[in-house]
C-alpha positions as CSV (number, residue, x, y, z in Angstrom):
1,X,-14.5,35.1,86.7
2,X,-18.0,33.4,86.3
3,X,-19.4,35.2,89.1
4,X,-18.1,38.1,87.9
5,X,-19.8,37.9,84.3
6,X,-23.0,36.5,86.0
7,X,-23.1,39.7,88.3
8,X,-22.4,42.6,85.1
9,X,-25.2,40.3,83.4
10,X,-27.6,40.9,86.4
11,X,-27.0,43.9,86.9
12,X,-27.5,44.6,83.1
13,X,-30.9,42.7,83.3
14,X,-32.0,45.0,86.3
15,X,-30.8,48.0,84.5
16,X,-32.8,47.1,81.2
17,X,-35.9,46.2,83.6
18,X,-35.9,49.5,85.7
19,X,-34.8,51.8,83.2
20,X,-31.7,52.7,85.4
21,X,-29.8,51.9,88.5
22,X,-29.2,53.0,91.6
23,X,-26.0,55.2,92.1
24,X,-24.4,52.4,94.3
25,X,-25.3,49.3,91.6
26,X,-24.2,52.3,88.9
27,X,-21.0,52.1,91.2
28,X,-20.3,48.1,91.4
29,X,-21.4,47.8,87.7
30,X,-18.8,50.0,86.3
31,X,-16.5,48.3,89.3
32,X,-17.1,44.7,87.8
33,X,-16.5,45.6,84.6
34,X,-13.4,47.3,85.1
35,X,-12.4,44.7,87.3
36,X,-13.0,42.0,84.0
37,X,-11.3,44.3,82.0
38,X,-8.4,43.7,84.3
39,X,-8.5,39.6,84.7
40,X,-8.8,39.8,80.7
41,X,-6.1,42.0,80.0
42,X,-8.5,43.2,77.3
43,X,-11.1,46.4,77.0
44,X,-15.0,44.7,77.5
45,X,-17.1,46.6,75.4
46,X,-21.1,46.0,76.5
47,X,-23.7,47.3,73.9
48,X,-24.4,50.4,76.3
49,X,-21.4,51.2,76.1
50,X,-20.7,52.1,72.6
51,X,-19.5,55.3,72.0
52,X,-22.6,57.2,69.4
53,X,-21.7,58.2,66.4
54,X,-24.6,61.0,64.8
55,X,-25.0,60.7,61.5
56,X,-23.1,64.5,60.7
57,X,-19.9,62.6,61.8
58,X,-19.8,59.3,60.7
59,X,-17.8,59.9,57.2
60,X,-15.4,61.7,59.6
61,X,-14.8,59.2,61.9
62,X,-14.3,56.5,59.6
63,X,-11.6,58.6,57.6
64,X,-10.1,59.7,60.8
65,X,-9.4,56.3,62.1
66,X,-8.4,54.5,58.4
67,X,-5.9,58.3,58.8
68,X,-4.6,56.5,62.1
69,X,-4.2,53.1,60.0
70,X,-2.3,54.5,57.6
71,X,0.1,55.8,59.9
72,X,0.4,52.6,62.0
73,X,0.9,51.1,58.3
74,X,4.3,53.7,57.4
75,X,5.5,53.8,60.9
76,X,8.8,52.0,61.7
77,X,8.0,49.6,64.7
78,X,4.2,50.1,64.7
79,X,3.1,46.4,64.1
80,X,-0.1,46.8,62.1
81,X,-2.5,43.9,62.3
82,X,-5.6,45.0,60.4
83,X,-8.1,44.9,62.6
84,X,-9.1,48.8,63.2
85,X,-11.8,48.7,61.6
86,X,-13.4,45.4,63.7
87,X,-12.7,47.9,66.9
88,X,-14.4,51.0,65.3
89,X,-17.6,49.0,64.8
90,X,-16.9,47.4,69.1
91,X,-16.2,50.9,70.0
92,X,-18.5,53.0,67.9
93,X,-22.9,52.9,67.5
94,X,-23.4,54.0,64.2
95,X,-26.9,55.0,62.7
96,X,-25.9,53.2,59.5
97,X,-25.3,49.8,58.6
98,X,-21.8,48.0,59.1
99,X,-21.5,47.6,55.3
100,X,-22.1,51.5,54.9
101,X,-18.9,52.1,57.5
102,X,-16.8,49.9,56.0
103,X,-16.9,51.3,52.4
104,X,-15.9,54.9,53.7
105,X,-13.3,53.5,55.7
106,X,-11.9,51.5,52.6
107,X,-12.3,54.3,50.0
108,X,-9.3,55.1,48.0
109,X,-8.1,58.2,48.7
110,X,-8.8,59.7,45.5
111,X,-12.3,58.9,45.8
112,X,-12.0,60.7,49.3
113,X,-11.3,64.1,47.6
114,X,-13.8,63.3,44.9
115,X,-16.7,62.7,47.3
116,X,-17.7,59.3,46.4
């Protein structure tokens, strides 16, 4: 697994040197870290990439995915283990800071409707 984390971190290195890769180092990058997504058994989320969020959308997103909580939250079965919110921030780039995120995706409801 080491030489598979020093590899995505040299091709990384070229990558941020060159300004881009070649389409066959494009290839084994994305191969190696699918392949460490696999020997984890969990999703490898490198800087580049993060999913970006414009600013329009933001508010949206973070209400859409607290929506998704809530479900998980009233659904018989679903086990909810509160930590949405540390995934939206792996998943998503935001223009805003982490703190601004978090306090639309833990607004009350009514403060939802009200704007706030």
């Amino acid at each position: 697994m080491e030489a598979l984390h020093s590899e995505i971190e040299r091709l990384r290195r070229m990558k941020d040197e060159c300004g881009k890769l070649s389409r066959s180092n494009k290839r084994k990058l994305k191969r190696c870290k699918s392949e460490l997504r696999n020997k984890l058994g969990a999703a490898v989320i490198y800087p580049e990439d993060r999913q970006h969020v414009p600013q329009a959308i933001q508010i949206s997103i973070s209400f859409a995915l607290k929506d998704i909580d809530h479900i998980l939250k009233n659904t018989p079965g679903c086990m909810h283990d509160g930590r949405l919110f540390r995934l939206l921030c792996d998943i998503f780039g935001f223009e805003v800071t982490e703190a601004t995120i978090a306090r639309y995706y833990y607004m009350s409801d009514k403060n939802r409707e009200l704007g706030k």
